[in-house]
C-alpha positions as CSV (number, residue, x, y, z in Angstrom):
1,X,-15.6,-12.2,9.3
2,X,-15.4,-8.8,9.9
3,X,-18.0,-6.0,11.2
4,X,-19.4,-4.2,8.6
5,X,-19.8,-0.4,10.7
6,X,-20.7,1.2,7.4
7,X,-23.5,-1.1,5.0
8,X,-25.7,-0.4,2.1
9,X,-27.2,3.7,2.3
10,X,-23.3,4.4,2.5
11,X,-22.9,2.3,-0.7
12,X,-25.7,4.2,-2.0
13,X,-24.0,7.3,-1.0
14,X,-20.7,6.6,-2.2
15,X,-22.5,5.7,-5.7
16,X,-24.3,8.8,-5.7
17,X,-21.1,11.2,-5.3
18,X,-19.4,8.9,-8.0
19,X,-21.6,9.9,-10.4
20,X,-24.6,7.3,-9.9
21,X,-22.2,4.5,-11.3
22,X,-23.5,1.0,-9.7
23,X,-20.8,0.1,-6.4
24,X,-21.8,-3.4,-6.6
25,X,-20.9,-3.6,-10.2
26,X,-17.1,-5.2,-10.6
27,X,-15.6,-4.4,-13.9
28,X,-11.8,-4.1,-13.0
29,X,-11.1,-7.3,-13.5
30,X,-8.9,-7.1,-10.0
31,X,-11.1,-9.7,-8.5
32,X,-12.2,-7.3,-5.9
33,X,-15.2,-5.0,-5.8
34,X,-13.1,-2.2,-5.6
35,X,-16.5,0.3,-5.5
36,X,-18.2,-1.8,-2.8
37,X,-16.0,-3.1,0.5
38,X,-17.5,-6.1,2.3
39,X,-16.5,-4.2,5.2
40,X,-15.1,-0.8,6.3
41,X,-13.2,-0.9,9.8
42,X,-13.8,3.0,11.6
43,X,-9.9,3.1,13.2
44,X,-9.4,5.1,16.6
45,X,-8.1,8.4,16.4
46,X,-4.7,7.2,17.7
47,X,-4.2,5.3,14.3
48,X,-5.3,8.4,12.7
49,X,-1.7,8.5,10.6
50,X,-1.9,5.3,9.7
51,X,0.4,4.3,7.0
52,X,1.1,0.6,6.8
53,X,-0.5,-2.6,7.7
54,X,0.5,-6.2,7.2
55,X,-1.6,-9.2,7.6
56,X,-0.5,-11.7,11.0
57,X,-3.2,-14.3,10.7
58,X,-7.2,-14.9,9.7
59,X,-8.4,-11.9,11.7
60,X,-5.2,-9.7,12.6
61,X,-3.1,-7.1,11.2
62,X,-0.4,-5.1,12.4
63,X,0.1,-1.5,11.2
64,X,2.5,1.3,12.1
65,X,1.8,5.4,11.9
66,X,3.8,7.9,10.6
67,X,4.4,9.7,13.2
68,X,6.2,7.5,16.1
69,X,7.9,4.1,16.4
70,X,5.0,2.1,17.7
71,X,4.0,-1.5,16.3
72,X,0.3,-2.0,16.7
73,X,-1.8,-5.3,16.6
74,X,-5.4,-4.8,15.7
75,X,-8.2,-7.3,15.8
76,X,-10.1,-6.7,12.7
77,X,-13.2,-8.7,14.3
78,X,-13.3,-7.3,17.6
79,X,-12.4,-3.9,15.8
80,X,-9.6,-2.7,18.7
81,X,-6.3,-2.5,19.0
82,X,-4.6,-5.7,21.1
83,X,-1.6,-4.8,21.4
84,X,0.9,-2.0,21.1
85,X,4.5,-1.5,21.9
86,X,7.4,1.0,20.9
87,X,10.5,-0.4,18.7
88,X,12.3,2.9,17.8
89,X,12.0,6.7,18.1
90,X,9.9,9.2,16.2
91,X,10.4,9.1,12.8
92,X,8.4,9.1,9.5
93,X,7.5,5.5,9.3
94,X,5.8,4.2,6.1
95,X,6.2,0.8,4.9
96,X,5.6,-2.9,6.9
97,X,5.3,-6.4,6.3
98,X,6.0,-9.9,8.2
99,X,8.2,-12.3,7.6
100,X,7.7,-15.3,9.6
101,X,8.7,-14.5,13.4
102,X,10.1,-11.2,11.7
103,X,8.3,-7.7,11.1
104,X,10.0,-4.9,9.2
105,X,9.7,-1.2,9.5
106,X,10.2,1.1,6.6
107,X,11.2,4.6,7.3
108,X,10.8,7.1,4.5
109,X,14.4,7.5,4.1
110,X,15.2,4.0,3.3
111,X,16.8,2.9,7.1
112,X,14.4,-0.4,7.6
113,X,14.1,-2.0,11.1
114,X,13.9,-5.8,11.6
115,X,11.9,-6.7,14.8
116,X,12.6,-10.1,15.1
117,X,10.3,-12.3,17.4
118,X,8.1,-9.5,17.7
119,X,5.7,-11.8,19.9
120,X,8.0,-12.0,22.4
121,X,8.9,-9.6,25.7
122,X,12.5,-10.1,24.2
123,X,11.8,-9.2,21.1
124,X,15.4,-7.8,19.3
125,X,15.4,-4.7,17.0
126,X,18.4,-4.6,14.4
127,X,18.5,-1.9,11.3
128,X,19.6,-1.5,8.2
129,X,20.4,1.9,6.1
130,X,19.7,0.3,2.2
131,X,21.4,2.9,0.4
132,X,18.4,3.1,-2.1
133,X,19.2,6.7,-4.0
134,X,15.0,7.8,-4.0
135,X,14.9,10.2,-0.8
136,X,11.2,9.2,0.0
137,X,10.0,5.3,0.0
138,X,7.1,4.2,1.2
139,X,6.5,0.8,0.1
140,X,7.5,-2.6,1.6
141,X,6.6,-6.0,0.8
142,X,7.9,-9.7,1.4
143,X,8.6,-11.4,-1.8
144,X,8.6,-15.2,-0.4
145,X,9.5,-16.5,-4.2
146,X,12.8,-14.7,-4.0
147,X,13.4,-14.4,-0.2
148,X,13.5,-10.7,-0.2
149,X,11.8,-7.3,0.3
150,X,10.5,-5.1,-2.4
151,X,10.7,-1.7,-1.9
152,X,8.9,0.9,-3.5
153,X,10.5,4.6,-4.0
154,X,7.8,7.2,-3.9
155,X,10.2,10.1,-5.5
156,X,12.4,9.4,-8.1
157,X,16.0,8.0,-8.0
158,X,18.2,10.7,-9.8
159,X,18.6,14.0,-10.4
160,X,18.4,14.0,-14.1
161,X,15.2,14.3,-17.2
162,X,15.9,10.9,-17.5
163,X,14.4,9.9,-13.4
164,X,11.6,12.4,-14.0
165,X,8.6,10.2,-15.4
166,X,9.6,7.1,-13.8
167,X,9.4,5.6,-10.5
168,X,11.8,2.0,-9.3
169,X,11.0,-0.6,-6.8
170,X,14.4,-2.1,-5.5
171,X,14.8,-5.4,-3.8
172,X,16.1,-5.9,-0.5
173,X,18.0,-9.8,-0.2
174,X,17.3,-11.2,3.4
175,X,19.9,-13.1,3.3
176,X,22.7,-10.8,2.6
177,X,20.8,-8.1,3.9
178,X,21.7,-5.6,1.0
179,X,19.4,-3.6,-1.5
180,X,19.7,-4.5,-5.4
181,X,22.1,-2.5,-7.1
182,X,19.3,-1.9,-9.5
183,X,15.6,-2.4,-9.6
184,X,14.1,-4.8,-9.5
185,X,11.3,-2.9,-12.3
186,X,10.9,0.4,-13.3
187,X,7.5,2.0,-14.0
188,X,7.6,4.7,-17.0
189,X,4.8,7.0,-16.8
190,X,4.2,6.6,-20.7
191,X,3.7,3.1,-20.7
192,X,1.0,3.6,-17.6
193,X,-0.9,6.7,-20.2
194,X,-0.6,4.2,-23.1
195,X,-2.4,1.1,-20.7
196,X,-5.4,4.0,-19.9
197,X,-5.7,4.6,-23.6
198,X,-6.4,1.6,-24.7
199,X,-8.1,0.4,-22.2
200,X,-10.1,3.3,-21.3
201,X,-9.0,4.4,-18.4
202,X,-9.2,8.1,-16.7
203,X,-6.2,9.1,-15.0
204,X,-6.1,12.1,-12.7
205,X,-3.6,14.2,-14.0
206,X,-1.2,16.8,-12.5
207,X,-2.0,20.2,-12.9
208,X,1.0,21.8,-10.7
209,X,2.5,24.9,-11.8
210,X,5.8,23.6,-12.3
211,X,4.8,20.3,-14.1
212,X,6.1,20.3,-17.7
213,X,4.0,20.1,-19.9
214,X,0.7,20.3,-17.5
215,X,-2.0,17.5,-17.1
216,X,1.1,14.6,-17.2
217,X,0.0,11.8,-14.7
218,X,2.1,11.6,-11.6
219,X,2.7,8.1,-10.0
220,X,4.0,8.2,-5.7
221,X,3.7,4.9,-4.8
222,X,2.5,4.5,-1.3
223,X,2.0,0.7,-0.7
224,X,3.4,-2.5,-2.5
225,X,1.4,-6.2,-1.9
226,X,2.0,-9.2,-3.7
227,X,-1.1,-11.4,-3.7
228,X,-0.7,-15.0,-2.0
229,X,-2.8,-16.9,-4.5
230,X,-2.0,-15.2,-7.8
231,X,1.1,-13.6,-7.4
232,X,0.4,-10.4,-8.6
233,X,2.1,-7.1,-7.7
234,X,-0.8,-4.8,-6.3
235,X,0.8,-1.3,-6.0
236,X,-1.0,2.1,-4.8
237,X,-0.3,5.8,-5.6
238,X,-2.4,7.7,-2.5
239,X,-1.7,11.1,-3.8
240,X,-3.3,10.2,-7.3
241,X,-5.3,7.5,-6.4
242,X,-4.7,4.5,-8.6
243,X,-4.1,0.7,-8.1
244,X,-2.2,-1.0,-10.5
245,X,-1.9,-4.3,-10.8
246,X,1.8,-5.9,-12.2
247,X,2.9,-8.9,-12.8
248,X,6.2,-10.5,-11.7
249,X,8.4,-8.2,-14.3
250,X,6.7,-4.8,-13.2
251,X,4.3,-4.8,-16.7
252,X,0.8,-3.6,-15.9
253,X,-2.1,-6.0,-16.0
254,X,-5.2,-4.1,-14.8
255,X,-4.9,-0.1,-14.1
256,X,-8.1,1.5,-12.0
257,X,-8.5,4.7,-10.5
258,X,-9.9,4.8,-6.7
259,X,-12.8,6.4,-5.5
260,X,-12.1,9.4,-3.1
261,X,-15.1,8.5,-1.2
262,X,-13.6,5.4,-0.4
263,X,-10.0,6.1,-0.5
264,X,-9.5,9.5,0.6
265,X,-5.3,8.5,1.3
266,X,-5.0,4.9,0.6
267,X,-1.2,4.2,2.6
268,X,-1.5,0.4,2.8
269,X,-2.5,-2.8,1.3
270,X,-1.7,-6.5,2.5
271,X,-4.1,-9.9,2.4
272,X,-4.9,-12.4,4.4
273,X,-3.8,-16.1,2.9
274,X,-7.7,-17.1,1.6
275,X,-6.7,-13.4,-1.3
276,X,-8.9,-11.2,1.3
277,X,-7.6,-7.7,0.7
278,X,-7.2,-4.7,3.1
279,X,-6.0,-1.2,3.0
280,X,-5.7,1.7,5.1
281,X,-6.7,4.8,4.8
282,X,-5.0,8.2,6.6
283,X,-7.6,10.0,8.4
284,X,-6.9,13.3,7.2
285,X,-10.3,15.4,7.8
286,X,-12.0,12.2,8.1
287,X,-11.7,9.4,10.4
288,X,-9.0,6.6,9.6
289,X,-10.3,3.2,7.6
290,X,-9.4,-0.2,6.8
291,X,-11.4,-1.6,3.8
292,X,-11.8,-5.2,3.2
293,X,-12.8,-6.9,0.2
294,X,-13.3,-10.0,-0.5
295,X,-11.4,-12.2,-3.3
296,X,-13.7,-13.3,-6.2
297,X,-10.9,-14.5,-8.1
298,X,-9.9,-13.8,-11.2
């Protein structure tokens, strides 16, 4: 099990600045607690651009930063970092997730770097430039049903009204080692406002100068999971905090937004094989974070 460094007068806390709504109090229907982490992992400050983590076993995870081509291990009971090595240059580094013997890398541009046998002193480093037409991506997951890689785009895909209000996750085959000619699912923007609607959501809204009309939600996904025991599509949007949940086809199941407290620039999600979830959290003007919550099934 993991530390818990941060325990109940933080909950209180963290329910008092959301409005005195009850943290223990599970009404998303995720199966998590989304208000109230079992544990909250304080990260060291060379982690603090964390961006990615994937889960290795019971009690590791590796995570990258966005800033430099460094693979980290990280022992989420003893709370340290185990091991660390470099596998490519500076670069903006976003996405990762494990394959067997195999991590990749996403880089925001779509170039995604296969470290195969990444245990090993001869550990091998091949990429590949996907070709996906979004010009910032930031999500990366292993999609074991279909032997592939989802990736989510964080900007839109075109240049027309029609790529505006929408964002694509493409697949990745990792056996031909080519990205889907198209994706995989599309999420429209109007069918997310519709799913709040009726099931009384709040969204945060956009209220940039050049958004048109005003207060339209924005969705720039950050992090893509699919959960081991369900199969569920968990995807994140940092900037606007959300967390949807999606099944197989990309259709929205359960729609919640995130607690700044909490999740001041939630960058990653993966799980551990008993449904355990984590995600990261940027530093920022705080200290980087790993939240874990525990699986109540659903």
């Amino acid at each position: 099990m993991i530390n818990t460094f941060l325990t109940l007068p933080f909950m209180v806390l963290i329910a008092l600045l959301s409005g005195g709504a009850n943290p223990l109090q599970d009404e998303s229907g995720t199966g998590y607690h989304l208000n109230a982490p079992d544990a909250i992992l304080i990260l060291p400050e060379i982690l603090h651009e964390i961006s990615g983590l994937t889960a290795i076993d019971s009690s590791t995870f590796a995570c990258i930063q966005d800033e430099n081509g460094i693979l980290f291990f990280y022992d989420a009971v003893k709370n340290r970092i185990v091991k660390q090595y470099a596998f490519h240059g500076d670069g903006d580094y976003e996405g990762i997730t494990q394959v067997d013997g195999t991590i990749y890398v996403l880089r925001s541009d779509g170039e995604l770097f296969e470290i195969s046998d990444y245990n090993s002193k001869d550990f091998h480093v091949s990429s590949y430039a996907t070709g996906i037409p979004a010009m910032n991506n930031e999500g990366l997951c292993y999609d074991r049903k279909n032997n592939r890689l989802l990736i989510a785009c964080k900007s839109k895909t075109g240049r027309g009204r029609e790529y505006k209000n929408s964002r694509a996750v493409y697949g990745f085959d990792l056996t031909s080692k080519t990205h889907s000619a198209t994706p995989v699912f599309v999420l429209d923007f109007r069918d997310i406002e519709q799913f709040a609607r009726e099931h009384q959501r709040t969204l945060p809204l956009s209220h940039a100068k050049r958004s048109k009309p005003p207060g339209k939600i924005q969705l720039k996904p950050s992090a893509i999971g699919i959960h081991p025991l369900t199969g569920k599509i968990f995807l994140l949007s940092a900037d606007t905090r959300l967390l949807l949940v999606l099944n197989r086809n990309g259709g929205i199941e359960q729609l919640e937004p995130l607690n700044p407290v909490l999740f001041n620039k939630a960058e990653g999600i993966t799980f551990f094989n008993n449904g355990d979830m984590l995600i990261s959290n940027e530093g920022q003007e705080k200290r980087p974070t790993v939240l874990r919550f525990h699986y109540g099934g659903k």
